[in-house]
Biopython code that builds the backbone (N, CA, C, O; Angstrom):
import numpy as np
from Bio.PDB.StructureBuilder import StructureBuilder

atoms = [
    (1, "UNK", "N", (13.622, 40.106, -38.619)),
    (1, "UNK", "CA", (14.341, 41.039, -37.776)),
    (1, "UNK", "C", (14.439, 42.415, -38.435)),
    (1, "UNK", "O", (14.402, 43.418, -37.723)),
    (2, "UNK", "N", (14.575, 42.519, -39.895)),
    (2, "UNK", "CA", (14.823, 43.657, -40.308)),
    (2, "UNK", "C", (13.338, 44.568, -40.002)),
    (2, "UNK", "O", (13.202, 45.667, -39.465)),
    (3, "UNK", "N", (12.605, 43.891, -40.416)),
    (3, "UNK", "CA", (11.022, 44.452, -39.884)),
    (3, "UNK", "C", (10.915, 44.874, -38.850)),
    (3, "UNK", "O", (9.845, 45.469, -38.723)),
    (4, "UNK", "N", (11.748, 44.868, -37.655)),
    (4, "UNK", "CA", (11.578, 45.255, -36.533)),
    (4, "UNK", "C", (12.347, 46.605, -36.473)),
    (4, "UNK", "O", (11.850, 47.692, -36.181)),
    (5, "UNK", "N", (13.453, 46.393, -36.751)),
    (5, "UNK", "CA", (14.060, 47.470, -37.174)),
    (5, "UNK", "C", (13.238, 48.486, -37.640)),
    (5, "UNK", "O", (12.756, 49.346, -36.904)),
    (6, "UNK", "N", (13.017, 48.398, -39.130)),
    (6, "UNK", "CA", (11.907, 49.409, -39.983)),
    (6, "UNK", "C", (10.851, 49.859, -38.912)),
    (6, "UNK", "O", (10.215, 50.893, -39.113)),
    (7, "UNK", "N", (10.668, 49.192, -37.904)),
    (7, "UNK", "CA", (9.170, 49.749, -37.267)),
    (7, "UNK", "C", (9.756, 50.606, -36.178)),
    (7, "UNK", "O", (9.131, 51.514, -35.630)),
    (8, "UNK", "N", (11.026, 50.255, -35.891)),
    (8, "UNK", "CA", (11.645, 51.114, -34.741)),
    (8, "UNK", "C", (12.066, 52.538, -35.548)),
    (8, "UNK", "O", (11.971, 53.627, -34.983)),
    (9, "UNK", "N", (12.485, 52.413, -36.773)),
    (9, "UNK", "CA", (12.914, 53.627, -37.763)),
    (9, "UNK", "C", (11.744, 54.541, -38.113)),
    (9, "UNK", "O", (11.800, 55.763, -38.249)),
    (10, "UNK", "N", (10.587, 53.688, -38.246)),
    (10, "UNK", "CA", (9.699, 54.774, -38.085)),
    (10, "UNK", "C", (9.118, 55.319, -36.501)),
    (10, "UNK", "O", (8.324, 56.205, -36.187)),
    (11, "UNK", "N", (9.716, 54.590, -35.910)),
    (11, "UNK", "CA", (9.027, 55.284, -34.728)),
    (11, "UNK", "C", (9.352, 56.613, -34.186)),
    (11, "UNK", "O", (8.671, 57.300, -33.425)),
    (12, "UNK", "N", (11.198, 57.013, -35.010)),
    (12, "UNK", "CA", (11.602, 57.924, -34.907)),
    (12, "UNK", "C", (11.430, 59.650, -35.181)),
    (12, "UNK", "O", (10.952, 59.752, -36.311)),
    (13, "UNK", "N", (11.588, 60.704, -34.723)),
    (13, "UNK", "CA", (11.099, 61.971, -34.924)),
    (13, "UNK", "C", (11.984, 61.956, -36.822)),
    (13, "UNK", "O", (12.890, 61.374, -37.418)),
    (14, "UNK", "N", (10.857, 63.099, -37.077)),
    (14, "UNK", "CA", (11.076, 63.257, -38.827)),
    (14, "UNK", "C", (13.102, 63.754, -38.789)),
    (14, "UNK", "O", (13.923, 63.570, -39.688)),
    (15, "UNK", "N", (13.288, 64.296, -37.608)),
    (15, "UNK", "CA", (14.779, 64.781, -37.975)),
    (15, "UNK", "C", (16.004, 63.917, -38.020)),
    (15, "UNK", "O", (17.111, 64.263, -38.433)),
    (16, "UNK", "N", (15.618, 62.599, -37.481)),
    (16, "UNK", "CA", (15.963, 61.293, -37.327)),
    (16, "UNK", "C", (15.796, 60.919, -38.879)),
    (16, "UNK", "O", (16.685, 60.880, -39.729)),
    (17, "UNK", "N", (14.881, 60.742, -38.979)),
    (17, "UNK", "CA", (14.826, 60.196, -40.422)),
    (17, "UNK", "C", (15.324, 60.592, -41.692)),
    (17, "UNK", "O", (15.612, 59.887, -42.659)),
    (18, "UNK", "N", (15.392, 62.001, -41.526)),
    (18, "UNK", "CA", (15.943, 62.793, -42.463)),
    (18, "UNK", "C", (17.651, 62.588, -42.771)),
    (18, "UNK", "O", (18.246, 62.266, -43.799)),
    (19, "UNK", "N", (18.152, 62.945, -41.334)),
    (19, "UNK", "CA", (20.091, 62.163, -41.077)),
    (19, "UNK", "C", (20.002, 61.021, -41.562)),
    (19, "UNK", "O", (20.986, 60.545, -42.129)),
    (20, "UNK", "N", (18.663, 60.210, -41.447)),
    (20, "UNK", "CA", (19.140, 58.359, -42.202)),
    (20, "UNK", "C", (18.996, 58.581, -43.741)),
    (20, "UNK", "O", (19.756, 57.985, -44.505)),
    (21, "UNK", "N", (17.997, 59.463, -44.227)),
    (21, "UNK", "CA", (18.170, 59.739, -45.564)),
    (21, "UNK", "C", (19.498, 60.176, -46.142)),
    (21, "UNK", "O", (20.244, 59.754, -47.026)),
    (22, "UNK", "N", (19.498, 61.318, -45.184)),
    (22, "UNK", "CA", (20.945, 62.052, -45.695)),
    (22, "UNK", "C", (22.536, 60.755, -45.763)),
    (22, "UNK", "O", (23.468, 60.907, -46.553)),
    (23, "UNK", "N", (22.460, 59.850, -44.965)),
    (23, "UNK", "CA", (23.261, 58.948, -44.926)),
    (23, "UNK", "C", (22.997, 57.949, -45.882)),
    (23, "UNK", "O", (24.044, 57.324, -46.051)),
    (24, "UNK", "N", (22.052, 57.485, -46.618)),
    (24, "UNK", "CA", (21.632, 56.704, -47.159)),
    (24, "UNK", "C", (21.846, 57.169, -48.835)),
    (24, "UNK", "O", (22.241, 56.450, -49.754)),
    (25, "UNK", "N", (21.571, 58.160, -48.869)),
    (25, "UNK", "CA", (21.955, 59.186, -50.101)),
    (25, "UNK", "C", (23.697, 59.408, -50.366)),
    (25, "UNK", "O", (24.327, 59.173, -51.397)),
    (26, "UNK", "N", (24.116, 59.852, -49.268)),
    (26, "UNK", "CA", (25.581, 60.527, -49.410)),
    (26, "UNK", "C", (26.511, 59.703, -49.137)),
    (26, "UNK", "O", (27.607, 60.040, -49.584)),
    (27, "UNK", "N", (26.468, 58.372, -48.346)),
    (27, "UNK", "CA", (27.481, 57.870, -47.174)),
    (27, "UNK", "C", (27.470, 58.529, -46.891)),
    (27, "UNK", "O", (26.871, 59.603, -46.949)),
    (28, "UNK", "N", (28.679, 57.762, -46.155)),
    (28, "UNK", "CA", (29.484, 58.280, -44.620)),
    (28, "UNK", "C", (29.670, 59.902, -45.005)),
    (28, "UNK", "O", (29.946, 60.517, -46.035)),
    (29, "UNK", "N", (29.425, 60.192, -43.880)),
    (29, "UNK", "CA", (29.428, 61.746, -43.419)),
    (29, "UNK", "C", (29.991, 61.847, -42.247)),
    (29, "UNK", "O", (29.979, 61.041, -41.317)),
    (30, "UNK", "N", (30.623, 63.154, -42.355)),
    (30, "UNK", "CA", (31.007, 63.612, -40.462)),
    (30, "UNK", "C", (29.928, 64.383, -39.955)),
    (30, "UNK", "O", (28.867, 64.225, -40.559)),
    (31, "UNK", "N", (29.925, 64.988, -39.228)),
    (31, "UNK", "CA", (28.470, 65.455, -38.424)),
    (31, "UNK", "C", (28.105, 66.832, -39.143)),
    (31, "UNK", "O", (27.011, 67.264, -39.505)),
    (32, "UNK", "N", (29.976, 67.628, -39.269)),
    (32, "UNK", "CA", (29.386, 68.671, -39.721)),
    (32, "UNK", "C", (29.274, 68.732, -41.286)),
    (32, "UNK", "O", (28.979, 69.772, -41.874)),
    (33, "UNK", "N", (29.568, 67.376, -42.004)),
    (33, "UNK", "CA", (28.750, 67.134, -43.181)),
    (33, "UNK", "C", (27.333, 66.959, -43.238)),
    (33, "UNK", "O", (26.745, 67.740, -43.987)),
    (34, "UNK", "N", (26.524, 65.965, -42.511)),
    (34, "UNK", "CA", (25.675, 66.096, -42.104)),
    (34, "UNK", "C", (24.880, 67.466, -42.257)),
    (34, "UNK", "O", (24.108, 67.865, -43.128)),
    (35, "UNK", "N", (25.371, 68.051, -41.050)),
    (35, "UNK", "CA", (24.618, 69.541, -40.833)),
    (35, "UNK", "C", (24.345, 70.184, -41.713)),
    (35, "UNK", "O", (23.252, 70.751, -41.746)),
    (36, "UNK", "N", (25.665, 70.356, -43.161)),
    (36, "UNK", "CA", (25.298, 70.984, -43.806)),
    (36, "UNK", "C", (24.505, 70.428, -44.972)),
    (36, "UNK", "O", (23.877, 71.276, -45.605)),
    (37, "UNK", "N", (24.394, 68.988, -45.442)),
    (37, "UNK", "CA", (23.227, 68.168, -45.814)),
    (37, "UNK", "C", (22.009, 68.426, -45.686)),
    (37, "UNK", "O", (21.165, 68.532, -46.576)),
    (38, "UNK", "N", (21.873, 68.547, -44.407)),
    (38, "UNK", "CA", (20.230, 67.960, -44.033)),
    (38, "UNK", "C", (19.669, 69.925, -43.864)),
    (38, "UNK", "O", (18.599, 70.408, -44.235)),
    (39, "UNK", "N", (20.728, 70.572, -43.259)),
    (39, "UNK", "CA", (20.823, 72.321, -42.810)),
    (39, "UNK", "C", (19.593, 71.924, -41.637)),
    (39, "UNK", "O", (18.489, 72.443, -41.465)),
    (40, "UNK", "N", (20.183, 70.930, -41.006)),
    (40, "UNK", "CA", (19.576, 71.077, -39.190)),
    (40, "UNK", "C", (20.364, 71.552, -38.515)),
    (40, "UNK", "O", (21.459, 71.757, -39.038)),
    (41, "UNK", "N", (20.256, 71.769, -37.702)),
    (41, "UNK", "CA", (21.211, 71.814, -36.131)),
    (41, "UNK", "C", (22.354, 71.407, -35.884)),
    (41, "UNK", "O", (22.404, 70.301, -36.423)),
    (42, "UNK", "N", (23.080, 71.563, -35.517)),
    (42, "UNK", "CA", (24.413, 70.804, -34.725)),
    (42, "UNK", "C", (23.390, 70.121, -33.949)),
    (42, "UNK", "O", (22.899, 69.171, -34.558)),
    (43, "UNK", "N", (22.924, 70.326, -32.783)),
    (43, "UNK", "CA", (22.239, 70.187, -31.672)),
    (43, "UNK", "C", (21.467, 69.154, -31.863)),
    (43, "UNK", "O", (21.495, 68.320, -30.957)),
    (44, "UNK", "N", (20.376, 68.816, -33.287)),
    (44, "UNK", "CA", (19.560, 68.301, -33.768)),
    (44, "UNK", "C", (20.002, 67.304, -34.490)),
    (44, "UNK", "O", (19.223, 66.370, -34.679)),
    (45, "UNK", "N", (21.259, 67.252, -35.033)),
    (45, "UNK", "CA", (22.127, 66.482, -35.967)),
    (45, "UNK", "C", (22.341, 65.314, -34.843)),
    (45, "UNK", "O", (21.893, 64.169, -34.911)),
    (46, "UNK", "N", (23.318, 66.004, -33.549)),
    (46, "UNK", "CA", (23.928, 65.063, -32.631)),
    (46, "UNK", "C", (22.589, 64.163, -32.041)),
    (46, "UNK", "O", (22.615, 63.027, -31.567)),
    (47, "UNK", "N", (21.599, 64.926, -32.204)),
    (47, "UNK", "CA", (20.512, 63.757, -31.056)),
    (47, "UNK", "C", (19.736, 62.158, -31.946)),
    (47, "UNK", "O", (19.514, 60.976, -31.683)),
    (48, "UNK", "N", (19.542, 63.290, -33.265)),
    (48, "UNK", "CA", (19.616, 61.862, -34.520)),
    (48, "UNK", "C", (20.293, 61.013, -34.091)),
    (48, "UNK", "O", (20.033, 60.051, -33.369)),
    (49, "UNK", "N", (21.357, 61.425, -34.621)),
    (49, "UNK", "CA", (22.318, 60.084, -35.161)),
    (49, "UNK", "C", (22.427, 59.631, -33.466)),
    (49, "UNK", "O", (22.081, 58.477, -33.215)),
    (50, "UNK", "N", (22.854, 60.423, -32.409)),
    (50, "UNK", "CA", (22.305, 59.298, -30.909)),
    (50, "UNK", "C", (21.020, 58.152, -31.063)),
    (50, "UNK", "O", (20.899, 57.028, -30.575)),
    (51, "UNK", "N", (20.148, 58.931, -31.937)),
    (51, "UNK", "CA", (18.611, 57.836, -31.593)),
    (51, "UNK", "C", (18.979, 56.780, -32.878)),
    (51, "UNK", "O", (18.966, 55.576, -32.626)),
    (52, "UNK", "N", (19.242, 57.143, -33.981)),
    (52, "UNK", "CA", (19.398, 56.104, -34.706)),
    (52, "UNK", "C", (20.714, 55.115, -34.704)),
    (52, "UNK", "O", (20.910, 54.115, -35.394)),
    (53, "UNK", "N", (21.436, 55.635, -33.843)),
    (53, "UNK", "CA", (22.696, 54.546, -33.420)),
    (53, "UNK", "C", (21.915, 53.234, -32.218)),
    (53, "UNK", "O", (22.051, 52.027, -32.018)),
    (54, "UNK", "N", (20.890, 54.626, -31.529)),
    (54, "UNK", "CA", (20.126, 53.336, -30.582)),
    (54, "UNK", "C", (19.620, 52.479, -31.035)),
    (54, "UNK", "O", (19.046, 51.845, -30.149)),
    (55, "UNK", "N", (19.474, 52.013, -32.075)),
    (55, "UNK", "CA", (18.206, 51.398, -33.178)),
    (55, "UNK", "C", (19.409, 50.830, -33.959)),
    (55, "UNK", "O", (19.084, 50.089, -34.886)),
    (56, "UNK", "N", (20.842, 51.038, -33.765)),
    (56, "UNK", "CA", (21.738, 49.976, -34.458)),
    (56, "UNK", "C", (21.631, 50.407, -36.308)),
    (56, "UNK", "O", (21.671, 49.405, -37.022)),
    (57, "UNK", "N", (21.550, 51.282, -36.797)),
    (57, "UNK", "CA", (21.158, 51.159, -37.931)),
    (57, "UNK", "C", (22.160, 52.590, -38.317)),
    (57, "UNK", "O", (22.241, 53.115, -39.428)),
    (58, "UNK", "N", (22.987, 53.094, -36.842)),
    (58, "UNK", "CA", (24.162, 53.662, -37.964)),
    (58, "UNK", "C", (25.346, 53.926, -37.181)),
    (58, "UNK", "O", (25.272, 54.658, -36.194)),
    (59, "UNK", "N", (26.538, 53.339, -37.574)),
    (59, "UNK", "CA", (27.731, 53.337, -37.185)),
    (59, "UNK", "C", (29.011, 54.402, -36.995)),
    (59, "UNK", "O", (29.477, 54.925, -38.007)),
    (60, "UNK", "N", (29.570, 54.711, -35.681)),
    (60, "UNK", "CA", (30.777, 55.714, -35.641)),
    (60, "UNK", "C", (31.591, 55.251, -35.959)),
    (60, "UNK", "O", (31.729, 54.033, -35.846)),
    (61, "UNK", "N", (32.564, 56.112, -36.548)),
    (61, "UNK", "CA", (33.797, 55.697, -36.612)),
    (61, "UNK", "C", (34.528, 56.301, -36.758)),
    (61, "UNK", "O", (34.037, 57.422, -36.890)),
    (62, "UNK", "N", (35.883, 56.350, -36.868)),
    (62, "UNK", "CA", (36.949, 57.732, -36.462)),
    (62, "UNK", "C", (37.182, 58.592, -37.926)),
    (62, "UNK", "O", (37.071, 57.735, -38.802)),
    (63, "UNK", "N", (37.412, 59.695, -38.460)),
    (63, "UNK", "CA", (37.303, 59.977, -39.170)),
    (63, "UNK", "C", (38.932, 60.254, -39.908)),
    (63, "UNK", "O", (39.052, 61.471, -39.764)),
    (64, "UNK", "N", (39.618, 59.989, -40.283)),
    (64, "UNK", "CA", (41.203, 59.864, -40.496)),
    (64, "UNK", "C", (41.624, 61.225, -41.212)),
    (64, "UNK", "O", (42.825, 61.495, -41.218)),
    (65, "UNK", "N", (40.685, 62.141, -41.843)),
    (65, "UNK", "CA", (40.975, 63.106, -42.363)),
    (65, "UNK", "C", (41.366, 64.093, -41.113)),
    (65, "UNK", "O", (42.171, 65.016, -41.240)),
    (66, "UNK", "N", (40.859, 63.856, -40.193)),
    (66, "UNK", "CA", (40.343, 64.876, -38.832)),
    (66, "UNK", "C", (40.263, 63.586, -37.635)),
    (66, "UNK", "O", (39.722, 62.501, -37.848)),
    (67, "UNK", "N", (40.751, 63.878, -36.695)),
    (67, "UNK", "CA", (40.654, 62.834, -35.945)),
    (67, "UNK", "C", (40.069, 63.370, -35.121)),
    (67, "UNK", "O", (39.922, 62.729, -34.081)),
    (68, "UNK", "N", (39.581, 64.513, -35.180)),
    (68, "UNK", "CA", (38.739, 65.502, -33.905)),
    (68, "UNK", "C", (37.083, 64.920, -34.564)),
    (68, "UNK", "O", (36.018, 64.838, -33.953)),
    (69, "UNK", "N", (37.256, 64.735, -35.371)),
    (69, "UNK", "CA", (35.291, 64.647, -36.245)),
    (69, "UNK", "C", (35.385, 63.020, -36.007)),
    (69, "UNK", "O", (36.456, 62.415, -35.960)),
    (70, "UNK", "N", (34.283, 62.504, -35.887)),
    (70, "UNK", "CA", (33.865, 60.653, -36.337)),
    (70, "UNK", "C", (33.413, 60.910, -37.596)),
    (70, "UNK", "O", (33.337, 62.070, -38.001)),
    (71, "UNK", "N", (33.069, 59.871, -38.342)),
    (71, "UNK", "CA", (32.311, 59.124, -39.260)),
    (71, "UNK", "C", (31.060, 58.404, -39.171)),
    (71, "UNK", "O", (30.925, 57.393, -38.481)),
    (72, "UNK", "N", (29.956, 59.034, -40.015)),
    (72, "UNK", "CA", (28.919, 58.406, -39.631)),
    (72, "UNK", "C", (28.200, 57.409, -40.740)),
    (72, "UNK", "O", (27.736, 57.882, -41.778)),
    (73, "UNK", "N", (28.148, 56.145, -40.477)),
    (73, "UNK", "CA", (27.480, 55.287, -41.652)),
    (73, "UNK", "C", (26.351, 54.482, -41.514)),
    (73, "UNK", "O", (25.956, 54.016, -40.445)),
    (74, "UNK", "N", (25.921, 54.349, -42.429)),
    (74, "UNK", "CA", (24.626, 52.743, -41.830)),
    (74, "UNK", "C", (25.163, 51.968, -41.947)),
    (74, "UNK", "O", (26.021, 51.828, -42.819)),
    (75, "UNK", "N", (24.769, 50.953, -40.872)),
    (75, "UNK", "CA", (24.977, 49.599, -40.745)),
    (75, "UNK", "C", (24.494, 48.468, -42.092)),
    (75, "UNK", "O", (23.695, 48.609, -43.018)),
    (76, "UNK", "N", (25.323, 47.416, -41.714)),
    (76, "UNK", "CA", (24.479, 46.734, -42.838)),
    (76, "UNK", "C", (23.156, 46.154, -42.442)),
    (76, "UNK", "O", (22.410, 45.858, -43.375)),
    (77, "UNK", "N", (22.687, 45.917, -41.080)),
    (77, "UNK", "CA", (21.877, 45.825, -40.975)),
    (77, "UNK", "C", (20.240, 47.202, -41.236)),
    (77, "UNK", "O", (19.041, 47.010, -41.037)),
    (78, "UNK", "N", (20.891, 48.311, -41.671)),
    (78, "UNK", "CA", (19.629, 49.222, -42.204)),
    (78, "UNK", "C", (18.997, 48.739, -43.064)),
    (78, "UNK", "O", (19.304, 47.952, -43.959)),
    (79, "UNK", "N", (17.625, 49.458, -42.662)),
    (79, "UNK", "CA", (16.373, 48.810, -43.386)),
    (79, "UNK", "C", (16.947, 49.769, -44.919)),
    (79, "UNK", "O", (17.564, 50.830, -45.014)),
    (80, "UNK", "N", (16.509, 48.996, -45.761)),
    (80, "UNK", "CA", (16.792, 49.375, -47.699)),
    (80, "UNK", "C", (15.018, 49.685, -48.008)),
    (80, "UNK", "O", (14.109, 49.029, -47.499)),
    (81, "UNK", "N", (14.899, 50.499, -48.679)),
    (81, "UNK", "CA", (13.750, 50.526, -49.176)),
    (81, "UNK", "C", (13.645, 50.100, -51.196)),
    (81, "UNK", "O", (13.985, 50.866, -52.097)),
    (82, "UNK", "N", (13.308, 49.259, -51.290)),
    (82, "UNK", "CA", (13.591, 49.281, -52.946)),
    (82, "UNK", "C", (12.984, 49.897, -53.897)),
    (82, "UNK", "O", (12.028, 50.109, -53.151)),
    (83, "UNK", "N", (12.599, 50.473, -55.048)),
    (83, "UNK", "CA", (12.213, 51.483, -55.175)),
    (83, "UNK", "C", (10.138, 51.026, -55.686)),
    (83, "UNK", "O", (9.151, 51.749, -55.824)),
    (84, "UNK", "N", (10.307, 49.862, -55.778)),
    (84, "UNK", "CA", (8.911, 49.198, -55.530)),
    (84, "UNK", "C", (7.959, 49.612, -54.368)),
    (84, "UNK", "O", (6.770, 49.922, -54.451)),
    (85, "UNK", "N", (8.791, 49.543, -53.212)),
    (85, "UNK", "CA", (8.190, 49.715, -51.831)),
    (85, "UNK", "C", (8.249, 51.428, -51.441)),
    (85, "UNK", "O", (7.660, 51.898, -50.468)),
    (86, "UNK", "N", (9.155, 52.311, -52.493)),
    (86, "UNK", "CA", (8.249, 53.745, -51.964)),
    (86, "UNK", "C", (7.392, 53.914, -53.155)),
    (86, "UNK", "O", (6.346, 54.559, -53.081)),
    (87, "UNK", "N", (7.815, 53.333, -54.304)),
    (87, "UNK", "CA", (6.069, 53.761, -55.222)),
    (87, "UNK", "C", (5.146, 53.554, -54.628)),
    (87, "UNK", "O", (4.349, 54.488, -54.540)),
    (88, "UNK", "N", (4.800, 52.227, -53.928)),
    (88, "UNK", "CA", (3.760, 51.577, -53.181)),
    (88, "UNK", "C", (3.542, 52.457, -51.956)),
    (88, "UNK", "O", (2.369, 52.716, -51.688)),
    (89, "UNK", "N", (4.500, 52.954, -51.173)),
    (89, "UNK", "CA", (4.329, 53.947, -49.982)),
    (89, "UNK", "C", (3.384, 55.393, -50.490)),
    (89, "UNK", "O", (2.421, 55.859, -49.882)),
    (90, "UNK", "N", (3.915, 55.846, -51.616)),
    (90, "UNK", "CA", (3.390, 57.065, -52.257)),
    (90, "UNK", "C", (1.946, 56.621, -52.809)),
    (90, "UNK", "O", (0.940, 57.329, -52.766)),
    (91, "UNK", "N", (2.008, 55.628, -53.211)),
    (91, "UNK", "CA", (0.204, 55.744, -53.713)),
    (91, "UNK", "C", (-0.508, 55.046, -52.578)),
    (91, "UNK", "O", (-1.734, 55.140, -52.524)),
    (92, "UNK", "N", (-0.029, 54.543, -51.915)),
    (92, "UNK", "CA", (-0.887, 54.551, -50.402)),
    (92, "UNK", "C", (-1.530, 55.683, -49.777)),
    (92, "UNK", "O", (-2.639, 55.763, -49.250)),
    (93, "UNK", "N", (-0.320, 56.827, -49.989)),
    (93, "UNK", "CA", (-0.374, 58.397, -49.268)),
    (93, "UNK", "C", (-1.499, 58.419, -50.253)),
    (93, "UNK", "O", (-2.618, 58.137, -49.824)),
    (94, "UNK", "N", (-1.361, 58.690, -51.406)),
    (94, "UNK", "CA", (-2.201, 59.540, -52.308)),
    (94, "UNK", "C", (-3.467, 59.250, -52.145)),
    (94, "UNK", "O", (-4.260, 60.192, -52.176)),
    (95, "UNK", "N", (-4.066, 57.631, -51.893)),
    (95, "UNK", "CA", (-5.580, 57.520, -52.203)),
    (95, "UNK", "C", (-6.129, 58.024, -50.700)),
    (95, "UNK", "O", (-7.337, 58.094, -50.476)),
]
sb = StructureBuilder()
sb.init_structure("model")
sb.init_model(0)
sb.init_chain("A")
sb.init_seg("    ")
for serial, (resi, resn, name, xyz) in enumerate(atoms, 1):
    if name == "N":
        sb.init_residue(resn, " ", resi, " ")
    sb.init_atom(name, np.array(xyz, "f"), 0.0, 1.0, " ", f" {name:<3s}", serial, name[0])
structure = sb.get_structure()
Protein backbone atom coordinates (compact mmCIF):
# COMPACT_ATOMS: atom_id res chain seq x y z
CA UNK A 1 0.00 0.00 0.00
CA UNK A 2 2.68 2.38 0.81
CA UNK A 3 3.93 1.88 -2.86
CA UNK A 4 0.89 3.12 -4.05
CA UNK A 5 1.02 5.98 -2.24
CA UNK A 6 4.80 6.81 -3.39
CA UNK A 7 3.49 6.44 -7.01
CA UNK A 8 0.59 8.79 -6.35
CA UNK A 9 3.38 11.30 -4.62
CA UNK A 10 5.15 11.25 -7.56
CA UNK A 11 2.51 11.81 -9.73
CA UNK A 12 2.29 15.14 -8.15
CA UNK A 13 3.41 18.75 -9.67
CA UNK A 14 7.21 19.59 -8.34
CA UNK A 15 5.37 22.36 -5.94
CA UNK A 16 3.55 19.55 -4.26
CA UNK A 17 6.51 17.86 -3.60
CA UNK A 18 8.50 20.48 -2.45
CA UNK A 19 5.53 21.43 0.68
CA UNK A 20 6.04 17.44 1.38
CA UNK A 21 9.74 18.10 1.63
CA UNK A 22 9.32 21.19 3.45
CA UNK A 23 7.04 19.14 5.95
CA UNK A 24 9.16 16.29 6.12
CA UNK A 25 12.23 18.45 7.01
CA UNK A 26 10.53 21.00 9.46
CA UNK A 27 7.20 19.36 10.84
CA UNK A 28 4.24 20.66 11.34
CA UNK A 29 3.97 23.99 9.84
CA UNK A 30 1.14 26.55 9.41
CA UNK A 31 0.70 27.60 5.85
CA UNK A 32 2.24 30.80 6.33
CA UNK A 33 5.23 28.83 7.70
CA UNK A 34 5.21 26.91 4.87
CA UNK A 35 5.25 29.89 2.48
CA UNK A 36 7.98 31.20 3.97
CA UNK A 37 9.94 27.68 3.82
CA UNK A 38 9.44 26.63 0.52
CA UNK A 39 9.10 31.03 -0.67
CA UNK A 40 6.05 29.77 -2.98
CA UNK A 41 2.85 31.29 -3.10
CA UNK A 42 0.14 31.56 -0.69
CA UNK A 43 -1.90 30.52 -3.72
CA UNK A 44 0.57 27.66 -4.60
CA UNK A 45 1.15 26.63 -0.95
CA UNK A 46 -2.85 26.21 -0.47
CA UNK A 47 -3.25 23.98 -3.74
CA UNK A 48 -0.23 21.58 -2.49
CA UNK A 49 -1.09 20.78 0.59
CA UNK A 50 -5.07 20.42 -1.06
CA UNK A 51 -3.38 17.74 -3.54
CA UNK A 52 -1.28 16.10 -1.05
CA UNK A 53 -4.05 15.88 1.65
CA UNK A 54 -5.88 14.13 -1.47
CA UNK A 55 -3.26 11.43 -1.47
CA UNK A 56 -3.78 11.18 2.51
CA UNK A 57 -0.18 11.77 3.20
CA UNK A 58 -0.73 15.14 5.12
CA UNK A 59 -2.87 16.11 7.94
CA UNK A 60 -4.88 19.51 9.25
CA UNK A 61 -5.16 20.44 12.27
CA UNK A 62 -6.04 23.42 14.36
CA UNK A 63 -3.25 25.40 15.24
CA UNK A 64 -3.57 26.50 19.20
CA UNK A 65 -1.08 29.28 18.94
CA UNK A 66 -3.60 31.05 16.38
CA UNK A 67 -6.77 29.51 15.95
CA UNK A 68 -7.26 31.54 12.70
CA UNK A 69 -4.04 29.35 10.98
CA UNK A 70 -4.32 25.12 10.87
CA UNK A 71 -1.45 22.90 11.22
CA UNK A 72 0.02 21.04 8.65
CA UNK A 73 1.67 17.45 9.14
CA UNK A 74 2.35 14.08 7.45
CA UNK A 75 0.53 11.35 8.12
CA UNK A 76 1.95 8.31 9.38
CA UNK A 77 1.07 6.75 6.58
CA UNK A 78 3.80 9.05 4.26
CA UNK A 79 6.01 7.45 2.09
CA UNK A 80 9.84 7.73 4.17
CA UNK A 81 12.58 7.64 1.89
CA UNK A 82 15.74 6.08 3.72
CA UNK A 83 18.76 7.47 2.91
CA UNK A 84 19.83 4.18 0.84
CA UNK A 85 16.90 4.75 -1.52
CA UNK A 86 17.91 8.53 -2.50
CA UNK A 87 21.67 7.51 -2.96
CA UNK A 88 20.23 4.87 -5.24
CA UNK A 89 17.68 7.57 -6.78
CA UNK A 90 20.78 9.96 -7.44
CA UNK A 91 23.00 7.51 -9.19
CA UNK A 92 20.18 6.33 -11.25
CA UNK A 93 19.84 10.20 -12.34
CA UNK A 94 23.52 10.38 -12.89
CA UNK A 95 24.26 7.35 -15.30
Amino acid sequence: MAEAEQESLDDLPPSAKLVFKVLEYNGPLTQKGIVQESMLSARTVRYALERLEGIGVVDEDVYFADARQNLYQLTDAAPKQSADEVDEAEACHAE
